[in-house]
C-alpha positions as CSV (number, residue, x, y, z in Angstrom):
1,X,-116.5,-82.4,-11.9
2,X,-117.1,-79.6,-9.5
3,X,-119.4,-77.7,-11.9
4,X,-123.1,-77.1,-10.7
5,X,-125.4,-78.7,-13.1
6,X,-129.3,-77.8,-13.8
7,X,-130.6,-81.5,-14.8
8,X,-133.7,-81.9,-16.7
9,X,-135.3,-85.6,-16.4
10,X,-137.1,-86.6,-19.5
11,X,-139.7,-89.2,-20.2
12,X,-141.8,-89.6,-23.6
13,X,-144.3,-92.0,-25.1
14,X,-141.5,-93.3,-27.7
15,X,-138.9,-94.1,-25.1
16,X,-141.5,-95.3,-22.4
17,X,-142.1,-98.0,-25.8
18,X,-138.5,-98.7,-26.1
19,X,-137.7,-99.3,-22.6
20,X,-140.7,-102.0,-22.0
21,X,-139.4,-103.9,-25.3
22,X,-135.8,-103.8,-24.0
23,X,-136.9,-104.9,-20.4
24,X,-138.8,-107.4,-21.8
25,X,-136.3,-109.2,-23.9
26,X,-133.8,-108.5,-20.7
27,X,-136.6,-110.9,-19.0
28,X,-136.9,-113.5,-21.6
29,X,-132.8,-114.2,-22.0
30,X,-131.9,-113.7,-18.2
31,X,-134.7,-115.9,-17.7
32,X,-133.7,-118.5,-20.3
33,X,-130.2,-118.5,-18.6
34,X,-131.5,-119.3,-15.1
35,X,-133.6,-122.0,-16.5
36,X,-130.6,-123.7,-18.0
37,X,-128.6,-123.4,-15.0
38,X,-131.4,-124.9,-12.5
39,X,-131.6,-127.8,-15.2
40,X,-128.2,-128.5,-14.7
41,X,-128.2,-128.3,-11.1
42,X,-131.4,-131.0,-11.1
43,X,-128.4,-133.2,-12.4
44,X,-126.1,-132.7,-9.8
45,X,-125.9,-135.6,-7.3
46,X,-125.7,-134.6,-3.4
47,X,-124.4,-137.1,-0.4
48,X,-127.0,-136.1,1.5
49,X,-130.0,-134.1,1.9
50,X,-128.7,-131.3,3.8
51,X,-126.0,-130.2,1.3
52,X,-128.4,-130.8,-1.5
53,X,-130.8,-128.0,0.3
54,X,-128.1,-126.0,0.9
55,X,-126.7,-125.9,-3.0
56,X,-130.9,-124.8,-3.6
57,X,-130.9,-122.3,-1.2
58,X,-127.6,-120.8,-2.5
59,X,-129.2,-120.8,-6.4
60,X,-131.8,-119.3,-5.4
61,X,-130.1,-116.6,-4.1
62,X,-129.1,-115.7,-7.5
63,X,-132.3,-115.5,-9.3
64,X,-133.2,-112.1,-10.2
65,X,-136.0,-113.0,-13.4
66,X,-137.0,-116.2,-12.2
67,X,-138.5,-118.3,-9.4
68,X,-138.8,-121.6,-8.3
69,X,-141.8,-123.6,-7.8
70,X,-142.2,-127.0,-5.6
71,X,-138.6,-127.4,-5.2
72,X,-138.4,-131.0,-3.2
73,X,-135.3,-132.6,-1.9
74,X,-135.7,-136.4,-3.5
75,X,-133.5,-139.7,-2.5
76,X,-132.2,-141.6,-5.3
77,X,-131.4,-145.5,-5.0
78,X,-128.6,-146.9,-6.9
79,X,-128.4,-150.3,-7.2
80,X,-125.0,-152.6,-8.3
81,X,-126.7,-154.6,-10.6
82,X,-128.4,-153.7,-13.9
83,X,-132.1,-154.1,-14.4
84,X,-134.6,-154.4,-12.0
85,X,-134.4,-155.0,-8.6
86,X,-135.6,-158.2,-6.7
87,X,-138.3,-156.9,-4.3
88,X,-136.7,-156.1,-0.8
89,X,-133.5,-155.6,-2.6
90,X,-131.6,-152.8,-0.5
91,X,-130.0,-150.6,-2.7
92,X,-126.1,-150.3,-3.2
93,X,-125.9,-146.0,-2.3
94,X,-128.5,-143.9,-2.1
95,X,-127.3,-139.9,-3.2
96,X,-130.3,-136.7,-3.3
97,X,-130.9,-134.6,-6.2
98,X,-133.2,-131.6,-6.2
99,X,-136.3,-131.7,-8.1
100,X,-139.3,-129.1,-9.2
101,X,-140.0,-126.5,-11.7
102,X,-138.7,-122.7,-12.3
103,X,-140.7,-120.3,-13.9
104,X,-140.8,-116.4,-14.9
105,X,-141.7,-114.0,-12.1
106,X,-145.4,-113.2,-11.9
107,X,-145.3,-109.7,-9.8
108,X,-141.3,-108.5,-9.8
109,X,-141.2,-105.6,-8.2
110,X,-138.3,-104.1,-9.7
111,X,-139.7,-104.3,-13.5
112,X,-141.2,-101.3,-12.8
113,X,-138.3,-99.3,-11.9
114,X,-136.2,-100.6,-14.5
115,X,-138.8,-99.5,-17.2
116,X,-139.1,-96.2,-15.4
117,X,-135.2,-95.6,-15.3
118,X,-134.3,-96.9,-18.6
119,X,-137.5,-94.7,-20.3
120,X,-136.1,-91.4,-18.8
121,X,-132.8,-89.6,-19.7
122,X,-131.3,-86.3,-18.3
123,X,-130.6,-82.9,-20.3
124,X,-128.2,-81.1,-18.4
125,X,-126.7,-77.9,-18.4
126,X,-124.5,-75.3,-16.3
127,X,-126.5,-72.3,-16.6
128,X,-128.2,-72.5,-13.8
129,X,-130.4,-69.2,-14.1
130,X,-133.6,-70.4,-15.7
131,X,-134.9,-66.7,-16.8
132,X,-131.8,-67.2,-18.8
133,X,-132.1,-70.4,-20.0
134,X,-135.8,-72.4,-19.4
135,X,-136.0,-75.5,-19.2
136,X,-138.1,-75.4,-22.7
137,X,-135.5,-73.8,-23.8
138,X,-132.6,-76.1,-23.3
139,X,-134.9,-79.1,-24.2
140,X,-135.8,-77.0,-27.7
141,X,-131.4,-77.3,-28.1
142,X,-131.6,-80.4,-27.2
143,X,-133.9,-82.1,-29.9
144,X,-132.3,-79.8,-32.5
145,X,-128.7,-80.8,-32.1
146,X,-129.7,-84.4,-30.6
147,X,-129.1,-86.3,-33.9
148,X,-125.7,-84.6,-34.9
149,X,-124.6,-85.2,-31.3
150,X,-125.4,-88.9,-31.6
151,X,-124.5,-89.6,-34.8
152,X,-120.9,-88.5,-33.8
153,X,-120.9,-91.1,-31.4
154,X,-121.9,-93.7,-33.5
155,X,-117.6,-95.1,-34.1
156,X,-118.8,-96.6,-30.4
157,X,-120.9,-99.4,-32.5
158,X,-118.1,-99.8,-35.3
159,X,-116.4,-102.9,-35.0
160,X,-113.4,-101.7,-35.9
161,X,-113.7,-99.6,-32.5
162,X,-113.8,-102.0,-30.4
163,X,-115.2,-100.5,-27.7
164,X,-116.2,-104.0,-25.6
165,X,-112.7,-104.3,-25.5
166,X,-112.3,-101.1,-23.4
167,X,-112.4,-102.0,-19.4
168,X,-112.3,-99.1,-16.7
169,X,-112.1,-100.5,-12.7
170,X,-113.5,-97.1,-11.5
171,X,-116.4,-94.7,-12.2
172,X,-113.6,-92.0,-11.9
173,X,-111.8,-93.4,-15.1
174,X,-115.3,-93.7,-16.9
175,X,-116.0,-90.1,-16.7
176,X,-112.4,-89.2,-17.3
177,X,-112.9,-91.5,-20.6
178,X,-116.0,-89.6,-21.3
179,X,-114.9,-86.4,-20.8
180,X,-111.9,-87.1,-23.6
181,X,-114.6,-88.9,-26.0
182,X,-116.5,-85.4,-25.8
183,X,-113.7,-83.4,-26.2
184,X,-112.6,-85.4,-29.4
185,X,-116.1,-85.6,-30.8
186,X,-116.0,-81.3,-30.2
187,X,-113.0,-81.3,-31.9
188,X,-114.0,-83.8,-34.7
189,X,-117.6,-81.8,-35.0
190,X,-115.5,-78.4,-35.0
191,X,-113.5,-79.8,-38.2
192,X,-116.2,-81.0,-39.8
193,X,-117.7,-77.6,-39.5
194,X,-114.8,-75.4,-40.8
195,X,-114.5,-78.4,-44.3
196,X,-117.7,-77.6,-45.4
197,X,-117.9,-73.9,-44.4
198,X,-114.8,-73.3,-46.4
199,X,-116.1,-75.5,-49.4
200,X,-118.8,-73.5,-49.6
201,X,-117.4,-70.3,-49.4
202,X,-114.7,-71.3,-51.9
203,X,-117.6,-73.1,-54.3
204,X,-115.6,-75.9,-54.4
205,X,-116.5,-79.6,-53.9
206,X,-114.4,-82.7,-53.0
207,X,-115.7,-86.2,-54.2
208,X,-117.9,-88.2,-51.9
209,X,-117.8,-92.0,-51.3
210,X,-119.0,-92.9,-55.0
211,X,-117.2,-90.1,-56.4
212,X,-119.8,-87.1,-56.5
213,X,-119.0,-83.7,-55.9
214,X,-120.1,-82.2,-52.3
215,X,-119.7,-79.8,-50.4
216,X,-120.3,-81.1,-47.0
217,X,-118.2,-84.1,-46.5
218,X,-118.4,-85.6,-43.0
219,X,-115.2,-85.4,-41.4
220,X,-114.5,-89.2,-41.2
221,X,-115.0,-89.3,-45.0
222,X,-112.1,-86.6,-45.3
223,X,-109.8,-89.2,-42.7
224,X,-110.2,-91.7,-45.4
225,X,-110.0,-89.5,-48.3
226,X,-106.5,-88.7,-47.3
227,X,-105.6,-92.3,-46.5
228,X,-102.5,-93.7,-49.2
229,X,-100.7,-90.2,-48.5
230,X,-97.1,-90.6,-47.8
231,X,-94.3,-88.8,-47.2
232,X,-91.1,-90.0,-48.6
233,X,-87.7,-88.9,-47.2
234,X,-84.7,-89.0,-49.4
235,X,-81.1,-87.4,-48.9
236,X,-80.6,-86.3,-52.3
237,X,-84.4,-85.0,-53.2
238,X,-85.7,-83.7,-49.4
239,X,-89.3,-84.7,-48.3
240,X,-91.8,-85.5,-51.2
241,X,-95.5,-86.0,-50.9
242,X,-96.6,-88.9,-52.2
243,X,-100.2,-89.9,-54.1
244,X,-101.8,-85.8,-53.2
245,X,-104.0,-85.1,-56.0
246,X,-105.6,-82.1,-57.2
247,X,-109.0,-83.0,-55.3
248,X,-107.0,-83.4,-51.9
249,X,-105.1,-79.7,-52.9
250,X,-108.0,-78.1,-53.6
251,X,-109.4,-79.1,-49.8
252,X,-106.2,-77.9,-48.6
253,X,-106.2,-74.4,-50.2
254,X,-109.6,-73.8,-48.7
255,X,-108.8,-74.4,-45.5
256,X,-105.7,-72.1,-45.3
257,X,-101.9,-71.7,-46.1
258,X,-101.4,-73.7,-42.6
259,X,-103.5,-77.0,-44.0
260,X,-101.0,-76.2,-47.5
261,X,-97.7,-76.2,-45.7
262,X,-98.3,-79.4,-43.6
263,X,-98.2,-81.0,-47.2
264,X,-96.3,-79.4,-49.2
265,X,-93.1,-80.9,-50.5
266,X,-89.3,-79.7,-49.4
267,X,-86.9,-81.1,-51.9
């Protein structure tokens, strides 16, 4: 916050495609949902005409994908006995329900600017000189880095995440939350970086998921790799590593006498 930004809005053929689908199956489930809920208010039974056209007017305040058509305000006779009435029979309560039809809108003048906004994202940066830095330029960085970037953020879809469960009341905690997922993900790219750097400076290789040598690990691999490490504590014998082997060593010893010394024993 407080940084001047350059912002570059971008639109292309591909998203432009992938907005109008999204929009349109926004229009088709909101739309479903409204329709269910005007059904059910068609079954609601009103004292009197007036508070039946006031519980309308107050749904359809809250269409936003839908409209109503011929909406009438209709008097329903109830009568005590079963069956058909004898002619001239007054009925035993009379109470109003709400009839018509509801429908998708034909011209919605906001589809437009939803498929607009959703279609377009924004590339910023902080260098704000652009003889430094053109706008080609940054876009150029963009599209190279762009799947790296977004395939560290795919944890956000993992169930194990959780993320729906995460609620913020203001925008300022939002960004503040942002701002930390970046910095991890900088931090988590940064280590992934220096593993596979080092293996491949050493030659060396670490087994992958099916147990094939590699050399470039992703770092969430290496979080699981060394999962079942444990440290056990005893009076008599010190601190003693537990379950390291000589795959998990030989990542260590690449990485430097630091990476050694956070797992080496001290009986």
């Amino acid at each position: 916050m407080g940084v001047r930004q350059r912002w570059i809005v971008i639109c292309t053929a591909s998203s432009r495609q992938r907005a109008q689908k999204s929009i349109q199956r926004e229009y088709v489930n909101q739309g479903q949902q409204e329709g269910k809920a005007f059904r059910q208010l068609r079954k609601q039974s009103f004292f009197c005409a007036a508070d039946a056209r006031a519980a309308l007017e107050q749904f359809q305040a809250t269409l936003s994908y839908t409209t109503l058509f011929d909406e009438p305000v209709i008097a329903v006779a109830t009568y005590q006995k079963r069956g058909r009435p004898a002619t001239q029979q007054p009925p035993s309560k009379i109470t109003y329900q709400i009839d018509g039809q509801i429908g998708s809108l034909i011209h919605d003048p906001h589809r437009q600017q939803k498929t607009d906004r959703k279609s377009c994202f924004i590339v910023a940066t902080n260098e704000l000189d652009d003889a430094a830095l053109s706008d080609e330029d940054v876009m150029e960085a963009y599209l190279k880095k762009q799947p790296k970037v977004e395939r560290g953020f795919r944890f956000l879809k993992d169930p194990l995440f959780m993320a729906s469960t995460v609620f913020l009341k203001s925008a300022q905690r939002i960004m503040a939350l942002a701002m930390i997922m970046t910095l991890s993900l900088l931090v988590y790219s940064a280590l992934e970086h220096r593993i596979r750097e080092s293996l491949k400076a050493h030659q060396q290789t670490v087994p992958n998921q099916k147990g094939h040598p590699t050399d470039h690990p992703t770092a969430r691999w290496v979080f699981q790799f060394f999962t079942g490490i444990h440290l056990l504590v005893m009076a008599s014998m010190g601190e003693i590593v537990l379950n390291l082997k000589a795959a998990h060593q030989t990542l260590l010893a690449v990485l430097g006498e630091h990476f050694v010394a956070l797992y080496a024993d001290s009986g």
